[in-house]
C-alpha positions in Angstrom: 0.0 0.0 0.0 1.2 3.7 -1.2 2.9 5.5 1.8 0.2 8.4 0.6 -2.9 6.1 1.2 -1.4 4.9 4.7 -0.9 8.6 5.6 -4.4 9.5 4.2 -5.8 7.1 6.7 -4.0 7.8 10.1 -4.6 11.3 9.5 -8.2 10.8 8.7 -8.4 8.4 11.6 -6.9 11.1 14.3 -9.0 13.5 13.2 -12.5 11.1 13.8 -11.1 9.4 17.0 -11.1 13.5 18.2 -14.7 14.0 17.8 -16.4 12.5 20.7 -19.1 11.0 18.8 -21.0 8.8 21.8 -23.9 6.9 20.6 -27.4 7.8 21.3 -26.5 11.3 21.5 -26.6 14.8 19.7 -23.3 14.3 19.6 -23.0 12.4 16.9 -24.1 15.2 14.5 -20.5 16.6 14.6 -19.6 13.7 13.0 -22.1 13.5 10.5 -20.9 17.1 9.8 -17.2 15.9 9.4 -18.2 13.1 6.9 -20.6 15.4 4.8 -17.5 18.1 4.8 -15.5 15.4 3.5 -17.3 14.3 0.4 -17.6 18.0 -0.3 -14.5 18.6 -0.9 -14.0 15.6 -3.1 -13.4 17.1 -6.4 -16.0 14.6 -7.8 -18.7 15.8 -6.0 -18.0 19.3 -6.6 -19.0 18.6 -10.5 -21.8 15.9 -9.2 -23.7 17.8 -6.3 -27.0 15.5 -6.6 -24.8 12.4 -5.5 -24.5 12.6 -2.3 -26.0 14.6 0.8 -27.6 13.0 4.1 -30.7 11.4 4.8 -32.8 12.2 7.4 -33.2 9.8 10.3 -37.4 10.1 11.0 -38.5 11.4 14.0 -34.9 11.2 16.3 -35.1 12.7 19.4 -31.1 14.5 18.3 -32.1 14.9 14.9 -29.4 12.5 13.1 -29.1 12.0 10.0 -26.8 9.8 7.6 -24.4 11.2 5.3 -23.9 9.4 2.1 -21.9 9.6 -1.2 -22.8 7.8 -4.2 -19.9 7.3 -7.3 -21.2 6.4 -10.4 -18.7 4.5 -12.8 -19.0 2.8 -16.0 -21.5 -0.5 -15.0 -24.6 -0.7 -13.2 -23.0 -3.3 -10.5 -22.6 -1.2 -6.9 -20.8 -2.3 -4.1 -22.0 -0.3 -0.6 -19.6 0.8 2.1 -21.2 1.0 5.0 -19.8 1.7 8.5 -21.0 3.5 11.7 -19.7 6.7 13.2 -20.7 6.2 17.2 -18.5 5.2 19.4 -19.5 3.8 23.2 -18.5 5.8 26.2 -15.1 6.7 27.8 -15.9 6.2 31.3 -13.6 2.8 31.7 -11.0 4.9 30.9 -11.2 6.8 34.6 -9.0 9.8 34.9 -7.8 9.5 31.0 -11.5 9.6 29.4 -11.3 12.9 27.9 -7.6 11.7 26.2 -9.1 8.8 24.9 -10.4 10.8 21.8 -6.7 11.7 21.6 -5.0 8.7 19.8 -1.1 9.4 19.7 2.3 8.9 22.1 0.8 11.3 24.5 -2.9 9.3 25.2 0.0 5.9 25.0 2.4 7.6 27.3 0.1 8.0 29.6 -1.5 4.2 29.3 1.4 2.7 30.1 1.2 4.1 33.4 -1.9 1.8 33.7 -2.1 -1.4 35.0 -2.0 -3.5 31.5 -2.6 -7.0 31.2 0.3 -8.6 30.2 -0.8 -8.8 26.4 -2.0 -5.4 26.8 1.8 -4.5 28.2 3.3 -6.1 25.4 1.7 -4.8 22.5 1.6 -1.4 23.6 5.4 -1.7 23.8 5.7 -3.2 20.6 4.4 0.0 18.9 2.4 -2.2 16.4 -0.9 -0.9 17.8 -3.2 2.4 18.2 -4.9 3.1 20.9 -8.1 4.9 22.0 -11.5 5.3 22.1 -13.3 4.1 18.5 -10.2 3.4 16.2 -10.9 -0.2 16.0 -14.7 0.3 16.1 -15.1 1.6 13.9 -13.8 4.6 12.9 -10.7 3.0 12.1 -12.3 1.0 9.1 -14.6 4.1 7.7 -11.6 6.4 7.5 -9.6 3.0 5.6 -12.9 3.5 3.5 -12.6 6.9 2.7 -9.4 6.9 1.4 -10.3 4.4 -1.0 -13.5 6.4 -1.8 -11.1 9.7 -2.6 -9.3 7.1 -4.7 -12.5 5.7 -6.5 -13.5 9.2 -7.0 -10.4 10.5 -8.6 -10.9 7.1 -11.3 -14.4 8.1 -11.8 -13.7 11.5 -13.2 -11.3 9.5 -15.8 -13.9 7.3 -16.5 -11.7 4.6 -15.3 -14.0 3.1 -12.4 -15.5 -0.4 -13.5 -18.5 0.0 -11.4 -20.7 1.8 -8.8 -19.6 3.0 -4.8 -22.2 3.8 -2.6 -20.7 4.7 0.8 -22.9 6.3 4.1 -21.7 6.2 7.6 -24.4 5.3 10.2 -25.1 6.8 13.6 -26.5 4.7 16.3 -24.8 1.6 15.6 -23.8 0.9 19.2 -27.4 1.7 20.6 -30.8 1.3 18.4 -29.3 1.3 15.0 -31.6 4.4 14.2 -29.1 5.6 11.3 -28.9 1.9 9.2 -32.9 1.1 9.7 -33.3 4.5 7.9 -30.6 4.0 5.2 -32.7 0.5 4.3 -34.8 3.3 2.6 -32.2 5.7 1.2 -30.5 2.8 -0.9 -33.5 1.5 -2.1 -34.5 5.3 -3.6 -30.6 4.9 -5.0 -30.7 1.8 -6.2 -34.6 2.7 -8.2 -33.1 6.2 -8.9 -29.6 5.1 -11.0 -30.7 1.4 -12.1 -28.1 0.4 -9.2 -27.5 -3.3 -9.0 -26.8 -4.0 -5.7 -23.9 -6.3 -5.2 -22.4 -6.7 -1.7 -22.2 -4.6 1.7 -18.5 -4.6 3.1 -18.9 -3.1 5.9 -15.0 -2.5 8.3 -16.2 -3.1 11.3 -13.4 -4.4 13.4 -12.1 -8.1 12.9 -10.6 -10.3 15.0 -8.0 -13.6 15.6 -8.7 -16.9 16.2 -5.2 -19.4 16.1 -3.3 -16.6 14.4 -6.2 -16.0 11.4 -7.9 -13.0 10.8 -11.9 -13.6 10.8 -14.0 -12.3 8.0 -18.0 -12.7 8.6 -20.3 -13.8 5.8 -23.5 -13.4 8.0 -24.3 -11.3 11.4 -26.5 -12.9 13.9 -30.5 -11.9 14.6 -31.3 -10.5 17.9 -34.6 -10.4 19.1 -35.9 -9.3 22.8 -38.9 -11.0 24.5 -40.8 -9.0 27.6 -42.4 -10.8 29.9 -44.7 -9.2 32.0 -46.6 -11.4 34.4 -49.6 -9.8 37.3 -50.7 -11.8 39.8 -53.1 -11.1 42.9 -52.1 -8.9 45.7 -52.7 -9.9 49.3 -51.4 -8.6 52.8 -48.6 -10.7 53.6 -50.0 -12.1 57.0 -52.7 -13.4 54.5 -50.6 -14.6 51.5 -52.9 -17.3 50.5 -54.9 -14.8 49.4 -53.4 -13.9 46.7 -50.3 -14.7 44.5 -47.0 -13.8 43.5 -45.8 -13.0 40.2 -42.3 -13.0 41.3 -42.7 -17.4 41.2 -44.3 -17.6 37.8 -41.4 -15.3 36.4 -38.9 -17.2 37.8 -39.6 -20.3 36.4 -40.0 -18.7 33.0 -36.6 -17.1 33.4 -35.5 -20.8 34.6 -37.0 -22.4 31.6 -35.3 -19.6 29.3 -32.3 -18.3 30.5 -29.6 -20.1 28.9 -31.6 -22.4 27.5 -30.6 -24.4 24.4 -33.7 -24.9 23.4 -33.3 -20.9 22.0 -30.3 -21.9 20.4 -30.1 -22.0 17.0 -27.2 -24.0 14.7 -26.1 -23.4 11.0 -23.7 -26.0 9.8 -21.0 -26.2 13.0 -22.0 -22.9 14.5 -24.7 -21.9 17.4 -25.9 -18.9 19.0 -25.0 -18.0 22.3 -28.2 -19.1 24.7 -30.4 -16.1 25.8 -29.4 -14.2 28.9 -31.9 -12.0 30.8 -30.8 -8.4 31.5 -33.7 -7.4 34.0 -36.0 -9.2 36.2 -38.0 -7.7 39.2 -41.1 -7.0 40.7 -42.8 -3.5 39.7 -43.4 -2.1 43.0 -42.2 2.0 42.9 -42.7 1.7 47.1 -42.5 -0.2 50.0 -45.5 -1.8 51.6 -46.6 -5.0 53.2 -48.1 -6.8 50.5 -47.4 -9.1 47.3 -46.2 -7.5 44.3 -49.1 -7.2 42.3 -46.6 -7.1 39.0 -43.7 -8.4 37.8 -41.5 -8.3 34.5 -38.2 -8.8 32.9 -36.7 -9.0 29.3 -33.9 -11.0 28.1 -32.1 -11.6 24.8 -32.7 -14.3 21.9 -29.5 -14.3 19.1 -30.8 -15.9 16.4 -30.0 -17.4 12.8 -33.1 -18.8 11.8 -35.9 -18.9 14.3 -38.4 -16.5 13.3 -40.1 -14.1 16.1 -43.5 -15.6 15.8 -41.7 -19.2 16.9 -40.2 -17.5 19.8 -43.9 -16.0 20.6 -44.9 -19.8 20.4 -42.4 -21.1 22.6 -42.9 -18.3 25.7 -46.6 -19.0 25.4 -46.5 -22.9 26.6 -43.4 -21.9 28.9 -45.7 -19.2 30.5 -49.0 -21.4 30.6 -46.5 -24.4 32.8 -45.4 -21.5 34.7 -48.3 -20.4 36.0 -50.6 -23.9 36.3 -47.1 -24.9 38.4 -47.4 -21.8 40.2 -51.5 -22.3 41.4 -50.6 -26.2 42.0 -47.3 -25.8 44.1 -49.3 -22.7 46.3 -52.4 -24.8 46.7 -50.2 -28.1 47.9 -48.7 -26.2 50.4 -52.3 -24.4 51.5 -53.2 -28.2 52.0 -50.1 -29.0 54.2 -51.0 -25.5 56.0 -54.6 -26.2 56.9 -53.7 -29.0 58.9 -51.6 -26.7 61.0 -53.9 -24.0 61.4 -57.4 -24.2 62.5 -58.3 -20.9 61.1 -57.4 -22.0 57.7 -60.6 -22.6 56.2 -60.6 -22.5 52.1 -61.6 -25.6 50.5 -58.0 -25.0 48.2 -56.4 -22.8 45.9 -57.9 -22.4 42.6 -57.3 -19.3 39.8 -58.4 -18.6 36.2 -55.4 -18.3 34.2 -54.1 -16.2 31.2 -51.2 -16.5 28.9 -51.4 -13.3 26.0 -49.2 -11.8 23.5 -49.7 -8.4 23.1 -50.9 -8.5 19.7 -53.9 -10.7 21.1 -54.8 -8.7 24.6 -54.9 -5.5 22.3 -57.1 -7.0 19.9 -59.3 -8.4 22.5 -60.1 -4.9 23.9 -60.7 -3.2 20.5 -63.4 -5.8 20.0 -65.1 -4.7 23.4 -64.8 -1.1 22.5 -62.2 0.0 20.0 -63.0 4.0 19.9 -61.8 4.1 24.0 -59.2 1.3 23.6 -57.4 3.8 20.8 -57.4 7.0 22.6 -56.3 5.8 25.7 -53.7 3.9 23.7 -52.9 6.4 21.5 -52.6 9.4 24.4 -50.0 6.6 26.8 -48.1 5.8 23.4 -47.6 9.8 23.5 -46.9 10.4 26.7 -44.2 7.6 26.8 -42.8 8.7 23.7 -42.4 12.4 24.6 -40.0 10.5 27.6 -38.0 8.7 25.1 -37.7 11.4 23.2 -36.5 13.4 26.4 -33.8 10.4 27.2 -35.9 10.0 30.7 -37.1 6.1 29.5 -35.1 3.6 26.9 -36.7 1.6 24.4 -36.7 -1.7 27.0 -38.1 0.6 29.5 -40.9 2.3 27.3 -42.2 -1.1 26.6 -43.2 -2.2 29.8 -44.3 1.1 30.9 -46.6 0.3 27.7 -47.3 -3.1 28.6 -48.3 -2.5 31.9 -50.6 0.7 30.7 -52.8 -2.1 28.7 -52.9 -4.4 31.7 -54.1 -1.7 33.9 -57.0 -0.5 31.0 -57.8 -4.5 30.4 -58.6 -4.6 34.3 -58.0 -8.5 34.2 -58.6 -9.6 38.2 -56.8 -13.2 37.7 -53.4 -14.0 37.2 -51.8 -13.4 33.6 -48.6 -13.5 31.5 -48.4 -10.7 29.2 -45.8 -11.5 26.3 -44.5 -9.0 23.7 -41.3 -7.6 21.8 -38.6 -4.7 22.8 -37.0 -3.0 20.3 -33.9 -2.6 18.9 -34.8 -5.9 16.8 -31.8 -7.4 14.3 -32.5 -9.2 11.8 -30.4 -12.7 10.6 -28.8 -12.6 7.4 -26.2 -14.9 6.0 -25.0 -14.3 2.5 -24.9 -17.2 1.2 -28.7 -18.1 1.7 -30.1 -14.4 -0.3 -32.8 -15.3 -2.5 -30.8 -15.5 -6.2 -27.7 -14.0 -4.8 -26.8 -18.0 -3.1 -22.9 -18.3 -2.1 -22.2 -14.6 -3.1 -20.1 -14.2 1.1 -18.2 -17.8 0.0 -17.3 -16.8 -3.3 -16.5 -12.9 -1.7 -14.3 -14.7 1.4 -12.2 -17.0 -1.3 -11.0 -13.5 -2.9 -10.1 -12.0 0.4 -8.3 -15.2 1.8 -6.6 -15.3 -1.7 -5.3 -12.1 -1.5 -4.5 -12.0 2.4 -2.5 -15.0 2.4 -0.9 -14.2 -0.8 0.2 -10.5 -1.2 0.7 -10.3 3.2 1.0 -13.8 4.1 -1.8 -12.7 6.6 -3.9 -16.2 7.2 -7.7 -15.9 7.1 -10.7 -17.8 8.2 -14.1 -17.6 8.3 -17.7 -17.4 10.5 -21.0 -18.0 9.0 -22.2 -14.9 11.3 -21.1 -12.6 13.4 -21.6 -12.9 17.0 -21.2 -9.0 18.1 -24.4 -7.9 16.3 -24.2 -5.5 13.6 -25.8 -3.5 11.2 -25.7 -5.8 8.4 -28.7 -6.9 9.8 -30.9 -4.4 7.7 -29.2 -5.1 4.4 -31.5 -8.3 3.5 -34.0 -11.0 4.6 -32.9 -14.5 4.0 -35.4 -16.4 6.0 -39.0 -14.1 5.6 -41.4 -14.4 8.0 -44.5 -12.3 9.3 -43.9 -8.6 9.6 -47.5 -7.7 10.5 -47.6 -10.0 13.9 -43.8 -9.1 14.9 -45.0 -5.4 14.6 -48.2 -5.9 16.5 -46.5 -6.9 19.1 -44.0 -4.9 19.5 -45.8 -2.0 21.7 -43.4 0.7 20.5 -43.6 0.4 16.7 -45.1 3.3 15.2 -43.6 6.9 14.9 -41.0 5.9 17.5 -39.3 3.2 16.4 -40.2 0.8 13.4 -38.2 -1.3 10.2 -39.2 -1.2 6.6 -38.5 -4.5 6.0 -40.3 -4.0 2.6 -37.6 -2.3 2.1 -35.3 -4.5 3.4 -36.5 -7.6 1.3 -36.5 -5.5 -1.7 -32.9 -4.3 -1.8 -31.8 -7.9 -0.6 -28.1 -7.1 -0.3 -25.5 -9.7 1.0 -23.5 -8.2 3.4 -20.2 -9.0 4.7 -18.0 -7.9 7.6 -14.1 -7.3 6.9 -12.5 -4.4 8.5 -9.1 -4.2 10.6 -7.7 -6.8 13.2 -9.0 -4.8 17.0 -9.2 -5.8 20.4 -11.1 -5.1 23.3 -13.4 -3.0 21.8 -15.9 -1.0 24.1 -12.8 -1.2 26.7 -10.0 0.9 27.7 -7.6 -0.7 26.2 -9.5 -0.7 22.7 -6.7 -1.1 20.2 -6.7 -1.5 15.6 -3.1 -3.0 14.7 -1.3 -0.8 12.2 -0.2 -2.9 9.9 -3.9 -4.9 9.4 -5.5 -1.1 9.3 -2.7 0.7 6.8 -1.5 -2.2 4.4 -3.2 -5.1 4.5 -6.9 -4.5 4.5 -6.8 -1.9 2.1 -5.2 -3.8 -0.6 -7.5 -6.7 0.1 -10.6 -4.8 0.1 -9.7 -2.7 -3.7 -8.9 -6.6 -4.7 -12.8 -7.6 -3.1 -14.2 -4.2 -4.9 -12.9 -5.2 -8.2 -13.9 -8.8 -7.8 -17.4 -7.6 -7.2 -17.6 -5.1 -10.0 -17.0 -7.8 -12.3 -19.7 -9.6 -11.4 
């Protein structure tokens, strides 16, 4: 690689790593700002103004948007560049998180006088690495991007570029994904607009080794998140067998879920992670001496196949055994009891039972009165999206304060499980498996691996998907399924958050991840190796362009 390219890019990359871009934050739009400036002053775009410009995100509560950049060259066939400008937070960093934006000797000077892991110690002695918040992810593989892009620029206005490159950088990445569920509908105007024909996503997000090979990723998982809201009946707790707790019935849902391989899916020899729940309590605000009338919790499903409905499915008969369980194991001990206690007089302990998704308990109460059921709905989805819009709830949080507003307008008296969907949802794609684009991430790993081992002697590998979550996720639909009922239940699609997967299934685009060798991302010691981010993946990636131009 030209000693002018590897320049280009450290420089580019010093200047990004400065502005503190944190996700899910107004901060972000100095970025977007820098990236916009950037194509501007590309001599191409100077004589092709409509090309590029930034696409609005729909109503974002920091008014993002995404700034894109479209080359045209001499064939229809596009490759997209896509990569993400957000970064997570400094505050691992302690005392140095303000220098963490600062990548150089002086931000490495003064990490040395941390306590490093021994790995840590050694490659930050070796001088092979650079360190700081976001050069590894990702900012390290859009500014390798943009220096090819000035390149690919400077060929178009010869007439010298085989193909089409799209390239947008992303806010959100790290959070909700805002700025890539909204480019799913900027590249498909593109693509309709200039007869694009849409050929891979590389996106650089960071790579890393396994046995001294460099990972590429032909797929990126799903995630999806179940919430589980279950109500049971309150009673004074000198008279629990009055009533009964929601906190058992949850459990034994989370029991029957969490890491459950029965949630894990396998493609070929690979398998997603089993879910892991990330909140679980009762929904008491104060103290008092009774049972918990409510209690909820969500948790994570990775995916590669299983669509949402089958999850919906499977948390409906976990949730029905829960709670019979629950009514039986209360009323056998209430048996044992009574023969202790004289006063103890109930014949046993006996409850109507509930299991709903929330796609069926909202249908159920427009059917009894749909005109009330929608303006109470429609004034509580307000009101709690005025607070996500504020940054006083998250997305997880907005959704059971909306769960729990239907329960409490339902006025059920028995004990239920309420069952629905918090977003950010990712969709599974593999490349391989696009409808009429089969083996297109194979066939696109063989060229990379060729030229890795070959021109840098850098050995490669492969995953079917990547485990970190990405957003590939919204180039393409490999395994359909039903939109409508996923979006039903989902109680904060609408205006606040929502996916065109129309969209998404229309543009179909496999997607692959190759970017620079990192580690320990989202950690103070976040690190891109030089020599992966200045020589070796750029040559490979023009080699991977030119392969798919030809195609």
């Amino acid at each position: 690689m030209e000693q002018n390219t590897k320049d280009r890019i450290y420089a580019r990359l010093k200047e990004m790593a400065a502005i503190d871009s944190v996700s899910y934050s107004a901060k972000e739009n100095a970025m977007a700002e820098y990236v916009q400036s950037f194509f501007a002053e590309i001599p191409y775009f100077q004589e092709h103004p409509d090309q590029f410009g930034v696409h609005p995100i729909p109503n974002d509560a920091f008014g993002r948007t995404v700034p894109y950049a479209l080359i045209l060259g001499n064939s229809p066939n596009t490759v997209v560049s896509m990569g993400h400008m957000d970064v997570v937070g400094t505050e691992s960093y302690g005392e140095l998180a303000q220098q963490a934006f600062q990548i150089g000797e002086e931000l490495e000077k003064a990490l040395a006088r941390q306590d490093l892991s021994p790995e840590a110690r050694a490659e930050l002695d070796s001088g092979e690495w650079i360190w700081g918040r976001g050069v590894a992810d990702m900012k390290g593989g859009v500014a390798l991007h943009m220096a090819l892009f000035e390149e690919y620029a400077a060929l178009a206005q010869k007439g010298a570029l085989p193909g089409n490159l799209l390239m947008a950088v992303v806010p959100d990445e790290e959070s909700y994904s805002a700025g890539m569920r909204a480019a799913a509908g900027l590249i498909r105007r593109l693509k309709d607009q200039y007869g694009l024909d849409l050929k891979m996503v590389v996106d650089p997000e960071p790579t890393n080794e396994r046995n001294g090979a460099q990972i590429m990723s032909i797929g990126s998982v799903g995630k999806i998140m179940p919430v589980v809201m279950v109500q049971g009946v309150t009673a004074h707790i000198g008279h629990s067998f009055d009533g009964i707790t929601p906190l058992g019935i949850l459990t034994e849902i989370y029991q029957k879920t969490n890491s459950s391989l029965e949630f894990s899916d396998r493609y070929k020899d690979e398998a997603t992670i089993p879910p892991s729940w990330q909140y679980l309590r009762d929904m008491k605000e104060l103290y008092d001496a009774s049972l918990p009338f409510r209690a909820a919790g969500y948790f994570t499903v990775l995916t590669f196949d299983t669509t949402p409905q089958q999850i919906m499915d499977k948390l409906k008969k976990i949730a029905a055994e829960a709670l019979t369980n629950n009514v039986k194991m209360l009323d056998g001990v209430y048996q044992e009891y009574k023969k202790r206690d004289k006063f103890a007089q109930k014949e046993g302990i006996r409850y109507k039972t509930a299991v709903y998704s929330f796609e069926d308990l909202v249908s159920e109460l427009r059917e009894k009165d749909a005109k009330s059921f929608d303006a109470y709905y429609t004034e509580i989805y307000q009101e709690i999206g005025r607070r996500v819009m504020q940054g006083a709830l998250n997305f997880p949080e907005a959704t059971l304060k909306m769960m729990e507003a239907v329960l409490k307008y339902a006025e059920i008296k028995h004990p239920v499980v309420l069952l629905g969907f918090a977003p950010p949802y990712y969709l599974p794609i593999h490349s391989d498996l696009i409808e009429g684009k089969e083996d297109t991430g194979s066939n696109a790993y063989a060229v990379v691996k060729k030229s890795a081992e070959d021109g840098f002697g850098q050995k490669m590998d492969y995953e079917n998907y990547f485990m970190g979550i990405s957003d590939a996720s919204y180039c393409g639909i490999d395994h359909p399924f039903d939109y409508t009922k996923f979006s039903a239940n989902t109680p904060m699609w609408g205006d606040l958050y929502s996916l065109d997967f129309e969209a998404i299934e229309e543009i179909g685009i496999p997607a692959v991840i190759y970017g620079p060798i990192g580690k320990e991302y989202h950690q103070w010691t976040e690190r891109v190796n030089k020599k992966s981010l200045l020589e070796v993946v750029p040559a490979v990636t023009k080699e991977l362009f030119d392969y798919l131009w030809k195609l």
